[in-house]
Backbone as XML, in Angstrom:
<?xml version="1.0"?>
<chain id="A" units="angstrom">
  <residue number="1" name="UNK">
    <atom name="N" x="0.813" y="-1.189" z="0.000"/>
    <atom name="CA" x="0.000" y="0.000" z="0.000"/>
    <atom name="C" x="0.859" y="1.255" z="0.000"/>
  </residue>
  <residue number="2" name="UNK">
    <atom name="N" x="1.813" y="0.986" z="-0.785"/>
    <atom name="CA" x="2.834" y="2.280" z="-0.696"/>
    <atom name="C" x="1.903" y="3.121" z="-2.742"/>
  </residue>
  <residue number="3" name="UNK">
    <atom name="N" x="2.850" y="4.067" z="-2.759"/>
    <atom name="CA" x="2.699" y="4.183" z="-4.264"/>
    <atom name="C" x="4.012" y="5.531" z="-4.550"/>
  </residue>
  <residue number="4" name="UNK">
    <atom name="N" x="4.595" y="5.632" z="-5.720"/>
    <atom name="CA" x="5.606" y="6.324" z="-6.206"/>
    <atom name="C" x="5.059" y="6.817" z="-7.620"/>
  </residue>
  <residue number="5" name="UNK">
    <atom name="N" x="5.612" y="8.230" z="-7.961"/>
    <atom name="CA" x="4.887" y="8.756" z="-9.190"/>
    <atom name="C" x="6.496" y="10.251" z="-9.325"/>
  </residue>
  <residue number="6" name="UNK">
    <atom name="N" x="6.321" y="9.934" z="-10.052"/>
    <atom name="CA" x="7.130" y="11.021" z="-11.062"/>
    <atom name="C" x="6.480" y="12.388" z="-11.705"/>
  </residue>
  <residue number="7" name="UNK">
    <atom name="N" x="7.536" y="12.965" z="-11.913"/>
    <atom name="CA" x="7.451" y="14.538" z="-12.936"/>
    <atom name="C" x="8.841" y="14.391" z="-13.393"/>
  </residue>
  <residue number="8" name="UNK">
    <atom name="N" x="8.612" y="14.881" z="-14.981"/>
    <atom name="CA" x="10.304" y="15.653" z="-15.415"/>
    <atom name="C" x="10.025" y="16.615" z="-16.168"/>
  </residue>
  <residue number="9" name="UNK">
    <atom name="N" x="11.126" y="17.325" z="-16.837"/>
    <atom name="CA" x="11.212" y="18.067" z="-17.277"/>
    <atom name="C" x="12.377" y="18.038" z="-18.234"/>
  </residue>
  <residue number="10" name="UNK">
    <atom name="N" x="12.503" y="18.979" z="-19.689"/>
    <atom name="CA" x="13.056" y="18.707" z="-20.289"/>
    <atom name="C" x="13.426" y="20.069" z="-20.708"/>
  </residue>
  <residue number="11" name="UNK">
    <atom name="N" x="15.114" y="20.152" z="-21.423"/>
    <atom name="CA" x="15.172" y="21.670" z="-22.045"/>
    <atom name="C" x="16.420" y="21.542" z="-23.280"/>
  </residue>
  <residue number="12" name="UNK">
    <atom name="N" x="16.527" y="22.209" z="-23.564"/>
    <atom name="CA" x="17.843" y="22.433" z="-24.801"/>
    <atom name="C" x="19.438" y="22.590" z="-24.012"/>
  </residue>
  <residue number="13" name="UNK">
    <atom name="N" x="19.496" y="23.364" z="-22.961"/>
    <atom name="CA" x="20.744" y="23.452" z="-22.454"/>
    <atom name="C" x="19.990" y="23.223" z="-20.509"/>
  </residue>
  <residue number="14" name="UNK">
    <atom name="N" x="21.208" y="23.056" z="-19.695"/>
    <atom name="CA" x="21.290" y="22.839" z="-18.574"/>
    <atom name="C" x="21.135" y="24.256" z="-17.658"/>
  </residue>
  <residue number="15" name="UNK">
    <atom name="N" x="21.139" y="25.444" z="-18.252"/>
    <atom name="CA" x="20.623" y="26.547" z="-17.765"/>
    <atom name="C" x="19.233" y="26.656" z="-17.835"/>
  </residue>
  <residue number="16" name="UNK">
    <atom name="N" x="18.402" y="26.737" z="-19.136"/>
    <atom name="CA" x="16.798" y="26.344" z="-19.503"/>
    <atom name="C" x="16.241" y="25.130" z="-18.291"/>
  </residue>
  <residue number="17" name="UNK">
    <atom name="N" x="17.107" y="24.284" z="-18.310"/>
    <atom name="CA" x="16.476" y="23.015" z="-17.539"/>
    <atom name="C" x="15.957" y="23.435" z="-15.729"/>
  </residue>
  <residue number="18" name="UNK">
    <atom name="N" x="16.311" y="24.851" z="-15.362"/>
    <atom name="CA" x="15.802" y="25.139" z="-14.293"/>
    <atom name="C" x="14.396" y="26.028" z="-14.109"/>
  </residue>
  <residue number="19" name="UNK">
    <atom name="N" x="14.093" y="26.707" z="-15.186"/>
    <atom name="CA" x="13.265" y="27.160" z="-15.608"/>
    <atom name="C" x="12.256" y="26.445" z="-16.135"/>
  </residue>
  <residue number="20" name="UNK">
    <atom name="N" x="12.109" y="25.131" z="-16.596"/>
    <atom name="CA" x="11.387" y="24.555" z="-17.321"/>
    <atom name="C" x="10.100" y="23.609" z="-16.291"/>
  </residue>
  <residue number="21" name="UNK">
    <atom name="N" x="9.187" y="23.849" z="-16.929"/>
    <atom name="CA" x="7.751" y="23.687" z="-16.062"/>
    <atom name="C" x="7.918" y="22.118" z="-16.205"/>
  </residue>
  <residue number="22" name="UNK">
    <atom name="N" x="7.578" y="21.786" z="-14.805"/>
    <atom name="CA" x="7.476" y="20.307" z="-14.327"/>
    <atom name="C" x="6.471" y="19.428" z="-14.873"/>
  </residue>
  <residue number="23" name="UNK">
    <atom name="N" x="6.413" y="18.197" z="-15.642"/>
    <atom name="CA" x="5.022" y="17.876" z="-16.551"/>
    <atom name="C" x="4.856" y="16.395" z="-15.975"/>
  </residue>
  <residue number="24" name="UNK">
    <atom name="N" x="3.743" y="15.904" z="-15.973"/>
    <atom name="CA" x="3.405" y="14.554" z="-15.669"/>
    <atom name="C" x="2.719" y="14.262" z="-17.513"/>
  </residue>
  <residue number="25" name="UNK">
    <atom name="N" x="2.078" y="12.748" z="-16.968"/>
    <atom name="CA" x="1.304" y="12.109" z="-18.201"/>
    <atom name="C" x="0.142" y="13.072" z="-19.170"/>
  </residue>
  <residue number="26" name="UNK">
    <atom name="N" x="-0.410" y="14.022" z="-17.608"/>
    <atom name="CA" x="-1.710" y="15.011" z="-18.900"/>
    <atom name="C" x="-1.015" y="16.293" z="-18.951"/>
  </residue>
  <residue number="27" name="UNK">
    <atom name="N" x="0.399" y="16.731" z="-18.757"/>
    <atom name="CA" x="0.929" y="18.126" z="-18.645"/>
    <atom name="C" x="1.338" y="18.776" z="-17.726"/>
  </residue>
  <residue number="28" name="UNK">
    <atom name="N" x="0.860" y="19.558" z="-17.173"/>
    <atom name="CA" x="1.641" y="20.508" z="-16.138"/>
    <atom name="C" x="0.618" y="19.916" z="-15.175"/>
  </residue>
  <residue number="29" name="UNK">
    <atom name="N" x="0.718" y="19.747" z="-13.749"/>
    <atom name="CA" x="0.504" y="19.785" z="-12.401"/>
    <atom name="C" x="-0.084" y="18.151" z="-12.749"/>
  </residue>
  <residue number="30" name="UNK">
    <atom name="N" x="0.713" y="17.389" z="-13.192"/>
    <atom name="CA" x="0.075" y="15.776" z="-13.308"/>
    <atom name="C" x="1.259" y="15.523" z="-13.086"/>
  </residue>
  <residue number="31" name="UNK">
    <atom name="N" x="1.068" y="13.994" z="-12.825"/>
    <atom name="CA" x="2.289" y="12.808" z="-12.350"/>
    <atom name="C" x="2.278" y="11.631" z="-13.254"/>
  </residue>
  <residue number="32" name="UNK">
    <atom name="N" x="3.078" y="11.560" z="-13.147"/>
    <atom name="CA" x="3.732" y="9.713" z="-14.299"/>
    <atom name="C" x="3.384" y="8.987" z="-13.385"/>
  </residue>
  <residue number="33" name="UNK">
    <atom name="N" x="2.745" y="7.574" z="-13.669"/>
    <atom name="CA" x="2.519" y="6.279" z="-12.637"/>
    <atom name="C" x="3.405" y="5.633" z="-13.155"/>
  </residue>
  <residue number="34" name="UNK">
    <atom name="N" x="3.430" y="4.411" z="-12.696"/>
    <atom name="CA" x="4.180" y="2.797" z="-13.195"/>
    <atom name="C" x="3.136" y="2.718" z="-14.295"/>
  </residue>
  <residue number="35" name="UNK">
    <atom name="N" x="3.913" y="3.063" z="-15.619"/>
    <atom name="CA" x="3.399" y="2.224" z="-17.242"/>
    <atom name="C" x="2.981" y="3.587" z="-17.761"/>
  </residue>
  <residue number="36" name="UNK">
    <atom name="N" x="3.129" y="4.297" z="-17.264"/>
    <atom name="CA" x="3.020" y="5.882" z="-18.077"/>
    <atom name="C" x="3.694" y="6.150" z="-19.190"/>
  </residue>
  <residue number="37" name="UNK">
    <atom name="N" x="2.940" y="6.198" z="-20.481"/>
    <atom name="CA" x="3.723" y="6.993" z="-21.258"/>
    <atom name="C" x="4.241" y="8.001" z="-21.566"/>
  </residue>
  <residue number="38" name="UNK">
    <atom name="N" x="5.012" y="8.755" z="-22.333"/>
    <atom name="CA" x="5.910" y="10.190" z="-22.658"/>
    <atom name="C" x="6.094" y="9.795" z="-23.981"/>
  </residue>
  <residue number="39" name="UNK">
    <atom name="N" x="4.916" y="11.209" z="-24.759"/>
    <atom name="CA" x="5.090" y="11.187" z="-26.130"/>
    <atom name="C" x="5.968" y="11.921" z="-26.806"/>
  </residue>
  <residue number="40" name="UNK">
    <atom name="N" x="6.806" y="11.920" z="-27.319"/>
    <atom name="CA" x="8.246" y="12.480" z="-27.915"/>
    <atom name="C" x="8.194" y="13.834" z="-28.281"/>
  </residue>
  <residue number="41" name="UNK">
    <atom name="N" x="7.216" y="14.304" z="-28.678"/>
    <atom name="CA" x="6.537" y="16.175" z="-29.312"/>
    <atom name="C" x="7.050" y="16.284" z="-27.472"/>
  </residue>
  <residue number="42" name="UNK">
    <atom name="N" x="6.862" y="15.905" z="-26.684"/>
    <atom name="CA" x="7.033" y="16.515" z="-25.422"/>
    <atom name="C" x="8.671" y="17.130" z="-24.908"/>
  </residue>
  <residue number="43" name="UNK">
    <atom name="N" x="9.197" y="16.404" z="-25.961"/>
    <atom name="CA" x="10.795" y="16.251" z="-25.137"/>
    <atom name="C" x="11.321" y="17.878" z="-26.208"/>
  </residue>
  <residue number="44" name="UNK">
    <atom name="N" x="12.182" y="18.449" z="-25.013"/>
    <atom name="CA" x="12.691" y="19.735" z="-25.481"/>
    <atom name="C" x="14.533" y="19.786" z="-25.580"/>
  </residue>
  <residue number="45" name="UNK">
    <atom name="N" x="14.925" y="19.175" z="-26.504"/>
    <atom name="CA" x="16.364" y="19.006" z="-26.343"/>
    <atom name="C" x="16.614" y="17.882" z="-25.271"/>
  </residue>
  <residue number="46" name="UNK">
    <atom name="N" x="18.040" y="17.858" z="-25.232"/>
    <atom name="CA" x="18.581" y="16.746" z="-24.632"/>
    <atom name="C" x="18.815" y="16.407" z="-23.250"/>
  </residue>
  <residue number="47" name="UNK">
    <atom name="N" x="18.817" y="17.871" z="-22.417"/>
    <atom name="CA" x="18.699" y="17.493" z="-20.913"/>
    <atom name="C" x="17.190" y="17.273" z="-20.519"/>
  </residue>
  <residue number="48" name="UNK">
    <atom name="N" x="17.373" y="16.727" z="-19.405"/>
    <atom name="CA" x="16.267" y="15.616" z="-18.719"/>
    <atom name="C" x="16.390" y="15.864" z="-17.447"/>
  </residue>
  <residue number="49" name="UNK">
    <atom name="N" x="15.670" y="16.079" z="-16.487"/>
    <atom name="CA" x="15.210" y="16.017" z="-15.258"/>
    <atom name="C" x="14.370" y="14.710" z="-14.824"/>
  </residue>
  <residue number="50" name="UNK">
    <atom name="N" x="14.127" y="14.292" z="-13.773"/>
    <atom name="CA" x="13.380" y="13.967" z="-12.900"/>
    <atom name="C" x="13.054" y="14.557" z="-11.606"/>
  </residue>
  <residue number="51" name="UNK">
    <atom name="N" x="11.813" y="14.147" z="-10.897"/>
    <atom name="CA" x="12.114" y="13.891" z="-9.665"/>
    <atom name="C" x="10.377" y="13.194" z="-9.447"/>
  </residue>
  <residue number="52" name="UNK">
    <atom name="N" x="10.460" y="12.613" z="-8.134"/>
    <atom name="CA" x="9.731" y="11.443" z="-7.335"/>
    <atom name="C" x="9.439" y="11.636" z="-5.889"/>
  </residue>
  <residue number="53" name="UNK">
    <atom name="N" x="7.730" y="11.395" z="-5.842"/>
    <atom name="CA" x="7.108" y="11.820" z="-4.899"/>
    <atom name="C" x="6.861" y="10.132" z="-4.204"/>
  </residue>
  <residue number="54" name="UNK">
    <atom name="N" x="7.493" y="9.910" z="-3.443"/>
    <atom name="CA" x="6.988" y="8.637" z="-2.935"/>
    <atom name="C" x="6.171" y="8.946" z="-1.362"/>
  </residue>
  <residue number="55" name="UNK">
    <atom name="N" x="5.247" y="7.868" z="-1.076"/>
    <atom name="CA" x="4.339" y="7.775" z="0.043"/>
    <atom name="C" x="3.427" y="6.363" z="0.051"/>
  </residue>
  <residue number="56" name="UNK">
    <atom name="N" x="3.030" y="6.892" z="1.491"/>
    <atom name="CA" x="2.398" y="5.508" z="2.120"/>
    <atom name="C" x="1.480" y="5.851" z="2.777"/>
  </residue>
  <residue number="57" name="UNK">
    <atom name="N" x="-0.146" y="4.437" z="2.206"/>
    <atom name="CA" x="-0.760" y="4.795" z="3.097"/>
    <atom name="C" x="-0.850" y="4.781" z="4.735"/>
  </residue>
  <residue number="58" name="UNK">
    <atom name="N" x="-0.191" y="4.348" z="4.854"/>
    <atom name="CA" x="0.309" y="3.886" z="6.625"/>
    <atom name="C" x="1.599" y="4.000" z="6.785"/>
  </residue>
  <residue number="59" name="UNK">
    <atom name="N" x="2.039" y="4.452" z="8.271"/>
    <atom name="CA" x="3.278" y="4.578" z="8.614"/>
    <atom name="C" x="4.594" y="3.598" z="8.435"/>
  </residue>
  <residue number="60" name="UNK">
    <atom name="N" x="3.497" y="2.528" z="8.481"/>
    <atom name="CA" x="4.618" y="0.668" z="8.923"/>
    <atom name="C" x="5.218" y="0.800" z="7.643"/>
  </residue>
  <residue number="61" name="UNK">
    <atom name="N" x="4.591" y="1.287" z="6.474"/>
    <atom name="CA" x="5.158" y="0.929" z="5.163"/>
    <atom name="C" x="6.021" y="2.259" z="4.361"/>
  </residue>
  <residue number="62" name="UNK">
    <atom name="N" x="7.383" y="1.758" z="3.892"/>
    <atom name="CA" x="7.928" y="2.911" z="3.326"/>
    <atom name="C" x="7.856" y="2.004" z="1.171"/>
  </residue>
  <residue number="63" name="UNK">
    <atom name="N" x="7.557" y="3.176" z="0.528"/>
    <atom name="CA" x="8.156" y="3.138" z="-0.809"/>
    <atom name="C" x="9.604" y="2.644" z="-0.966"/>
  </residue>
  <residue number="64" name="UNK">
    <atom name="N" x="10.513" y="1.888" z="-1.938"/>
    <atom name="CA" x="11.892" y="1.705" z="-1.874"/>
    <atom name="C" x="11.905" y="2.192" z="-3.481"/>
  </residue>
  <residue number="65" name="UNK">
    <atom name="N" x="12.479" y="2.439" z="-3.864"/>
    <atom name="CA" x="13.246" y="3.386" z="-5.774"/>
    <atom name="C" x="14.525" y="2.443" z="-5.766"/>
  </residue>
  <residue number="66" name="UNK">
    <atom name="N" x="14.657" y="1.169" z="-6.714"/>
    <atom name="CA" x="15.276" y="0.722" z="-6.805"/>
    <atom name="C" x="16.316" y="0.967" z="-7.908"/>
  </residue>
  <residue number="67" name="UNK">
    <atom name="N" x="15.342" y="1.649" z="-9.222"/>
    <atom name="CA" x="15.548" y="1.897" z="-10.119"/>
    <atom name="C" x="14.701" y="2.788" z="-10.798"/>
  </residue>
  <residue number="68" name="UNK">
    <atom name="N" x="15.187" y="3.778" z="-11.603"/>
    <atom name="CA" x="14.584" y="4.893" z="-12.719"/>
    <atom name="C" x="14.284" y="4.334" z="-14.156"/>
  </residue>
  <residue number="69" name="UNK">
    <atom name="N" x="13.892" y="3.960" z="-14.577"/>
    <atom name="CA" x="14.130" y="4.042" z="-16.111"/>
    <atom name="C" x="13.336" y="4.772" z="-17.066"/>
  </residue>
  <residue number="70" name="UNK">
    <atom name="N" x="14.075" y="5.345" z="-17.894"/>
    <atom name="CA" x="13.572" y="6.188" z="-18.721"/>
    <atom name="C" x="13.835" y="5.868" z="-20.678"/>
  </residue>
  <residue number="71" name="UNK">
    <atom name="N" x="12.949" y="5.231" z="-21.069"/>
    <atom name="CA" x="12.888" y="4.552" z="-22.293"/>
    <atom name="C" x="13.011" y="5.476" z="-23.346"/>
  </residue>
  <residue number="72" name="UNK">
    <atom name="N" x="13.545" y="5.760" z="-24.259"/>
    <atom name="CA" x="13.199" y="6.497" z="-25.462"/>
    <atom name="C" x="13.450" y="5.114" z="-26.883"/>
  </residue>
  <residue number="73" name="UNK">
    <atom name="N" x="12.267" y="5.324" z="-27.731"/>
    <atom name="CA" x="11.709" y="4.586" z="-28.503"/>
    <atom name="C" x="11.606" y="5.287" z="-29.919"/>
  </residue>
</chain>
């Protein structure tokens, strides 16, 4: 009963990449689940961000991030 969800962000150079609005699966203020897609019109140059909101419904249980992966197809 844990669950983990994502946002990234994408930009042309590593200065842009701090400025650049955080997007999930429907756009801005959404989150990526486990099996989420990312349609390619989305990606803005070559740097890449993440980051990950993990939680639990109960205390006893923590989320573990074993691994990231990020597919391009």
């Amino acid at each position: 009963k844990t669950w983990v969800k994502a946002q990234v962000r994408t930009a042309l150079s590593e200065e842009e990449l701090q400025t650049a609005a955080w997007i999930g699966e429907d756009g801005e203020n959404s989150w990526f689940h486990r099996g989420s897609r990312w349609e390619p019109e989305r990606t803005k140059g070559k740097w890449i961000q993440y980051k990950l909101a993990l939680g639990a419904l109960n205390s006893g249980s923590t989320p573990r991030v074993r691994e990231v992966k990020l597919i391009y197809e």
